[in-house]
C-alpha positions as CSV (number, residue, x, y, z in Angstrom):
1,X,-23.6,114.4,-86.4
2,X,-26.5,114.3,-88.8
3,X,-25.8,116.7,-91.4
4,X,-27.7,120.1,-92.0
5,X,-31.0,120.1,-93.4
6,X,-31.1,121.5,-97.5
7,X,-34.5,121.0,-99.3
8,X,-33.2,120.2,-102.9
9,X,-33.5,118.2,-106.3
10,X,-32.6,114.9,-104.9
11,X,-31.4,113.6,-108.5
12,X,-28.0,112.8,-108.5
13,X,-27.1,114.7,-111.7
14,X,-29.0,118.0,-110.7
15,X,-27.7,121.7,-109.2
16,X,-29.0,122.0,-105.5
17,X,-31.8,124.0,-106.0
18,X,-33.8,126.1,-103.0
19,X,-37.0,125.2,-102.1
20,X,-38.8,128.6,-100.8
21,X,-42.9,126.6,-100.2
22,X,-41.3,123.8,-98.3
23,X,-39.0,125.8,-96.2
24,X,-41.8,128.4,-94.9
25,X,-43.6,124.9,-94.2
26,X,-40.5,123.6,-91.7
27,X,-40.2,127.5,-90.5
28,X,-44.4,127.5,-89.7
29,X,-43.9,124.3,-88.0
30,X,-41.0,124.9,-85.7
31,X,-43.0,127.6,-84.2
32,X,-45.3,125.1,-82.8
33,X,-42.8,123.3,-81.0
34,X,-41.7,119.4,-80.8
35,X,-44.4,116.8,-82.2
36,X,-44.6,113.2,-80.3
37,X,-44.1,111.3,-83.1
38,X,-43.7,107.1,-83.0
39,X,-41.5,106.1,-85.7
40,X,-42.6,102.6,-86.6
41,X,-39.2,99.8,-87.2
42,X,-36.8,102.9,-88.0
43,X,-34.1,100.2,-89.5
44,X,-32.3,101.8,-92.0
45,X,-30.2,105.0,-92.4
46,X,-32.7,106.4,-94.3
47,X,-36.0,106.5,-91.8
48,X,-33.3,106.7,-88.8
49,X,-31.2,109.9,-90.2
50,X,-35.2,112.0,-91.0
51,X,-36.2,111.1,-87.5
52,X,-32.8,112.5,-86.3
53,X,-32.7,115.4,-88.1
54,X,-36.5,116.4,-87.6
55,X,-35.6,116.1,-83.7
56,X,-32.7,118.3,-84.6
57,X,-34.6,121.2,-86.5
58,X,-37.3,121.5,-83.6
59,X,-40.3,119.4,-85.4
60,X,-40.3,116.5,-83.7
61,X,-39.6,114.4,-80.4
62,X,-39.0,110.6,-82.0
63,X,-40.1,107.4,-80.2
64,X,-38.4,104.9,-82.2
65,X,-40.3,101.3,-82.1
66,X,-38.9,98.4,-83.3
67,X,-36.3,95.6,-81.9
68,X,-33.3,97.7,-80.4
69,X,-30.5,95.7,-81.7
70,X,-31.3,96.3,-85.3
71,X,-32.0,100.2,-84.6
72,X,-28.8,100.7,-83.1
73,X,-26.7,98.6,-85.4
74,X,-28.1,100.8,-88.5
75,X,-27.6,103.9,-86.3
76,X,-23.7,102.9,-86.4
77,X,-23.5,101.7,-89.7
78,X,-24.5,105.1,-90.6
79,X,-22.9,107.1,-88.2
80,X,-26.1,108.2,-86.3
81,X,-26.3,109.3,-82.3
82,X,-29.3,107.9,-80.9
83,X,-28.6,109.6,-77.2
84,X,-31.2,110.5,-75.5
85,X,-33.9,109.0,-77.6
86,X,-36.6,106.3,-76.4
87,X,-36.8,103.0,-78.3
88,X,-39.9,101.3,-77.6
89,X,-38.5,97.8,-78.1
90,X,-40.5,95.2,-80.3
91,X,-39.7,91.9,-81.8
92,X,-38.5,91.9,-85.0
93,X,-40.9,91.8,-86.8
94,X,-42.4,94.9,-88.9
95,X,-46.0,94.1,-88.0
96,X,-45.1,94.1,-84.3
97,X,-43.5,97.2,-84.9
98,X,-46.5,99.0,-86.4
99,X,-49.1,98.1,-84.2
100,X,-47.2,99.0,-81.3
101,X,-46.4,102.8,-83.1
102,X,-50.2,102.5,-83.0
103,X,-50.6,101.8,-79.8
104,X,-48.1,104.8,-79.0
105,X,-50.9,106.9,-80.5
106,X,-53.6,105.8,-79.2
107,X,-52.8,105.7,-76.1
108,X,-51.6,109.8,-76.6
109,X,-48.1,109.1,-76.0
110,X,-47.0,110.0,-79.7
111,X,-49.2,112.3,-81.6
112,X,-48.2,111.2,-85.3
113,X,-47.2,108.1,-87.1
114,X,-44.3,107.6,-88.9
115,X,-42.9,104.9,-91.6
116,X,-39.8,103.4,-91.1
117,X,-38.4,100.8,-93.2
118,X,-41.4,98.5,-93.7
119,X,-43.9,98.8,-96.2
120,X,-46.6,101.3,-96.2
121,X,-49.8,98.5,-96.1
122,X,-47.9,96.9,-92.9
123,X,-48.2,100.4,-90.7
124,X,-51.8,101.6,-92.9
125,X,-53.1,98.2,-91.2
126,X,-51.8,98.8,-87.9
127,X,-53.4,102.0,-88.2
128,X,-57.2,101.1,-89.4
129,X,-57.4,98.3,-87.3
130,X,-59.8,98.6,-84.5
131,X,-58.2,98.1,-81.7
132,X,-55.8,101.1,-82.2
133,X,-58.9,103.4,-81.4
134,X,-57.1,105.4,-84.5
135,X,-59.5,105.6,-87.2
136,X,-61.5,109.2,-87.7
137,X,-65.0,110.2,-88.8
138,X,-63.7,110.3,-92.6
139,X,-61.6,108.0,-95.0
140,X,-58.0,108.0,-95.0
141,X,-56.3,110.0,-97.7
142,X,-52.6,110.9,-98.8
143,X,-52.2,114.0,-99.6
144,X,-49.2,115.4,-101.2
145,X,-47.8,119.2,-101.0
146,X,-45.3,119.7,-103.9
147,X,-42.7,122.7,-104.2
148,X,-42.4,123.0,-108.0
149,X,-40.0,125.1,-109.9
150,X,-41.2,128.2,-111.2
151,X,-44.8,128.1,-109.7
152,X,-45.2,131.0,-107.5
153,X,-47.0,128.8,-104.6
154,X,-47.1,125.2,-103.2
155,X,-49.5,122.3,-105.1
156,X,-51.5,120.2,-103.5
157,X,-52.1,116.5,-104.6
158,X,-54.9,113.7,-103.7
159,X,-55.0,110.6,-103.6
160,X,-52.2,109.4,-105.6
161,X,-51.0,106.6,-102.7
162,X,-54.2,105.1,-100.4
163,X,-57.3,104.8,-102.7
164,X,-57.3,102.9,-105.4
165,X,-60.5,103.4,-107.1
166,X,-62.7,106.2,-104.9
167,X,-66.7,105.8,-105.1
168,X,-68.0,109.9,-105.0
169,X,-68.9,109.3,-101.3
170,X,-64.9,108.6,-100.5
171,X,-63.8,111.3,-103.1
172,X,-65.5,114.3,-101.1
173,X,-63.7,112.8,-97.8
174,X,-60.4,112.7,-100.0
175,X,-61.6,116.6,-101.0
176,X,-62.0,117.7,-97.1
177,X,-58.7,116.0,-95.7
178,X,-56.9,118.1,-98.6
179,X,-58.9,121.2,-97.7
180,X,-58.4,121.1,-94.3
181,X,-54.7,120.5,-94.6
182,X,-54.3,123.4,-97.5
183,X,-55.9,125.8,-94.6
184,X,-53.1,124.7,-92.1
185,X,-50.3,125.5,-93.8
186,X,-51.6,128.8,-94.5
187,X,-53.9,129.0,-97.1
188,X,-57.6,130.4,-96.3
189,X,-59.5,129.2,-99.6
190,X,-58.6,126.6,-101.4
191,X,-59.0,126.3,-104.9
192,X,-59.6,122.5,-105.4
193,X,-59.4,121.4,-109.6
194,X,-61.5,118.2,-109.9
195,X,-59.3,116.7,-112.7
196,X,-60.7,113.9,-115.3
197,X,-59.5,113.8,-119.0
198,X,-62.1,116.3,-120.2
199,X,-63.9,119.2,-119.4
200,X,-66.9,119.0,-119.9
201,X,-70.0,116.0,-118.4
202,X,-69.8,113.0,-120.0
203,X,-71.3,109.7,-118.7
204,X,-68.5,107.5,-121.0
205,X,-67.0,109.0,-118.1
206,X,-67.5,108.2,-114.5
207,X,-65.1,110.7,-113.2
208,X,-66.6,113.7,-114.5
209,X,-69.9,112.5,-113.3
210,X,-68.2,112.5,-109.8
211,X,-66.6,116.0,-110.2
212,X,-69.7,117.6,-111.3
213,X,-71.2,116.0,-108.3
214,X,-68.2,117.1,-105.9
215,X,-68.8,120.8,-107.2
216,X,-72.6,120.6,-106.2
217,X,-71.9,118.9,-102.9
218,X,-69.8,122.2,-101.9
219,X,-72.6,124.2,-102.8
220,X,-74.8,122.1,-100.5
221,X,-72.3,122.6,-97.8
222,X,-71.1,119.0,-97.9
223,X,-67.4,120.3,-98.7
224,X,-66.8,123.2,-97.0
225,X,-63.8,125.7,-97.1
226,X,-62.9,126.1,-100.6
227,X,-63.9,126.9,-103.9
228,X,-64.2,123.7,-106.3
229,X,-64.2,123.2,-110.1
230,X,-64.7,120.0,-112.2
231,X,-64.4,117.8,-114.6
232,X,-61.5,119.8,-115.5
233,X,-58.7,118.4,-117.9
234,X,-55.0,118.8,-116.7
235,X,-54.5,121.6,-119.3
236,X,-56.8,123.5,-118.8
237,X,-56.5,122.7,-114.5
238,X,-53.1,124.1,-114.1
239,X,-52.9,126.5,-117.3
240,X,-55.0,129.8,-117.6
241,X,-53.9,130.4,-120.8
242,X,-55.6,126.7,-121.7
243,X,-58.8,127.9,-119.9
244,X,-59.2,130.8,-121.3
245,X,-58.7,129.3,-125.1
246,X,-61.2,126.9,-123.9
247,X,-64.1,129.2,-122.8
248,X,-63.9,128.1,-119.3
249,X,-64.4,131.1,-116.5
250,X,-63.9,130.0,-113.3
251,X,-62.1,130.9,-110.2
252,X,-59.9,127.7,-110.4
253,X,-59.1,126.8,-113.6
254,X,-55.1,127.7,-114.2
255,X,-54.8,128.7,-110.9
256,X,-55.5,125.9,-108.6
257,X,-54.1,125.2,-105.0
258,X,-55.4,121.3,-105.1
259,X,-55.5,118.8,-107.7
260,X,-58.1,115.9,-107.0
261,X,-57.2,112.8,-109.5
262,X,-60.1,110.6,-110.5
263,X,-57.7,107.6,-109.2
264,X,-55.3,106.3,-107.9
265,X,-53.4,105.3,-111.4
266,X,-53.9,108.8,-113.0
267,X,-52.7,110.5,-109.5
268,X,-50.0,108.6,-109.1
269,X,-48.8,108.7,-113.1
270,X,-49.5,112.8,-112.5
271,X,-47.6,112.7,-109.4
272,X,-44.1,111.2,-110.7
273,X,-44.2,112.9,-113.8
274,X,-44.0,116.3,-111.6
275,X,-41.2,114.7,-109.5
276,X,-39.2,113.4,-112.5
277,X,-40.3,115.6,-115.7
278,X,-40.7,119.2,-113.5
279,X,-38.0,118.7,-110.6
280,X,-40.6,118.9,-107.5
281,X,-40.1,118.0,-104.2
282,X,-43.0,117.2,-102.0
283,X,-44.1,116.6,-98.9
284,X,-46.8,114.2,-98.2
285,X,-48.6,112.6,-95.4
286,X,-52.4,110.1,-94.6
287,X,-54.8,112.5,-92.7
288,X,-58.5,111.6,-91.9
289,X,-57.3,109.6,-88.9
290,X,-56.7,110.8,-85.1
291,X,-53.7,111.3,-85.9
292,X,-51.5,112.0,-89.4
293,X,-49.2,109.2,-90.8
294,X,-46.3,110.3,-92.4
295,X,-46.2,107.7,-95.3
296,X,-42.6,108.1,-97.2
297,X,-41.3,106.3,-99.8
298,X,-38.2,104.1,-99.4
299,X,-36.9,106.6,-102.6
300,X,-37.9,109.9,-100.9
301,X,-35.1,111.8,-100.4
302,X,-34.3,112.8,-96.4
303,X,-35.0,116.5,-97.1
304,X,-38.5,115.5,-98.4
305,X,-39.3,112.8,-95.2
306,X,-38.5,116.3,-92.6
307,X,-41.0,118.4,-94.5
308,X,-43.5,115.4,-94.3
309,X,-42.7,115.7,-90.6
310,X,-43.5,119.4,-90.5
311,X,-46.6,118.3,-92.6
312,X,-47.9,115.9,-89.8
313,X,-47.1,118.9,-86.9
314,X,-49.3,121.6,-89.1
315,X,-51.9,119.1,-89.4
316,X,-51.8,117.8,-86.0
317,X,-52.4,121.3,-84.3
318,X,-55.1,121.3,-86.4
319,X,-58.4,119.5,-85.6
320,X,-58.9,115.7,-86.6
321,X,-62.3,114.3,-87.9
């Protein structure tokens, strides 16, 4: 039997730690009852035993797609039941495998996407292409929700996985897809930092060009559902203390419920240091589709794949762009 869910430090070296924000995240979604979601070439233990386990705790109802002799040979190597569950049988081939998951949702038979063990470009094609019918008003962003140690409420993160280098016009799409997920899981304003290496305008710099630009297009209405501040430095972002040495007032500074990186390379950097330095655990899934894509990391720990999944179920009873 797959063995009982416990969101902890997935090091190998560290104590098993509880994780209060992710938990009320699994316990908000199981409320809302079992997600359709097509898990795209579930071929390993790991992607197999998060599908398994996220059927067992309530959040979702898996459609695995992919060839059905390689599913259910990992599925013994590791021990795994698959009774009951529909495999939507594919070549073998990861590509195959994607754009049928695709298909799944298009069509409305699954209502999120899932990564199984193929690489994340493989199913983010299969999604964005044009014949999936899957792409949404907006760009596609990741966004991640991190349970840190110590901080008294969840973090989110954007984009630290999809966009490389955002122009302004893809950064206030980025802003909005994190907005609109902080709000479902429970969280009526938003305090969005606008992060760059300084505080303060500087055209040297393009980010804080953007930021100061972000924070006007929310005044405009062009953002909506949150309160946003920017350029802000890390320090002085996630630190009151720093602000206030600083001079900055504002109603996000040291107290933020969404960091927006300037990049891909500084999110990402940001994102792993938090993970590795700080012990967090997140969540994280691609909105600003139909339908969310729950985008894991072959490293990701199980326990951090089923609160992705509860992820995709808060966002999904939500309403797409």
């Amino acid at each position: 039997m797959v063995p009982p869910l416990s969101l902890a430090v997935a090091a190998d070296d560290a104590p098993a730690t509880p994780r209060p924000h992710l938990q009320r995240l699994l316990d908000r979604a199981r409320a809302l009852g079992p997600l359709p979601v097509a898990v795209a070439y579930p071929c390993d233990a790991g992607s197999l035993q998060a599908a398994l386990q996220a059927a067992q705790d309530g959040l979702v109802t898996p459609l695995l797609v992919g060839p059905r002799a390689r599913i259910e040979a990992a599925a013994r190597a590791a021990g795994l039941p698959l009774d009951g569950l529909a495999i939507h049988e594919t070549e073998d081939e990861p590509r195959a495998a994607a754009a049928r998951a695709a298909a799944l949702c298009g069509s409305g038979q699954a209502r999120a996407l899932m990564k199984g063990s193929l690489h994340s470009d493989e199913l983010l094609a299969a999604a964005v292409a044009r014949e999936a019918g899957l792409r949404g008003s907006r760009r596609a962003s990741h966004v991640f929700v991190m349970d840190l140690p110590e901080y008294e409420r969840p973090l989110l993160m954007t984009d630290c996985v999809v966009n490389i280098s955002p122009t302004l016009m893809d950064k206030r799409d980025i802003a909005q897809n994190a907005i609109d997920l902080a709000r479902a899981i429970g969280i009526a304003q938003p305090r969005v930092a606008v992060l760059s290496a300084v505080e303060t305008v500087n055209p040297a710099i393009p980010g804080t060009i953007d930021a100061a630009a972000l924070c006007k297009m929310a005044d405009r209405g062009q953002i909506s559902g949150a309160m946003l501040d920017g350029p802000l430095a890390y320090d002085n972002a996630i630190s009151l203390r720093s602000a206030r040495h600083k001079g900055i007032v504002s109603e996000v500074a040291g107290r933020p419920d969404i960091l927006l990186a300037p990049g891909l390379e500084a999110g990402n950097m940001i994102y792993k240091q938090l993970v590795y330095m700080a012990g967090a655990e997140c969540a994280g899934i691609v909105l600003g589709m139909r339908v969310p894509v729950v985008l894991t990391s072959r490293s990701d720990s199980v326990p951090s794949r089923i609160a992705s999944c509860a992820l995709a179920v808060l966002a999904a009873a939500g309403e797409q762009p």
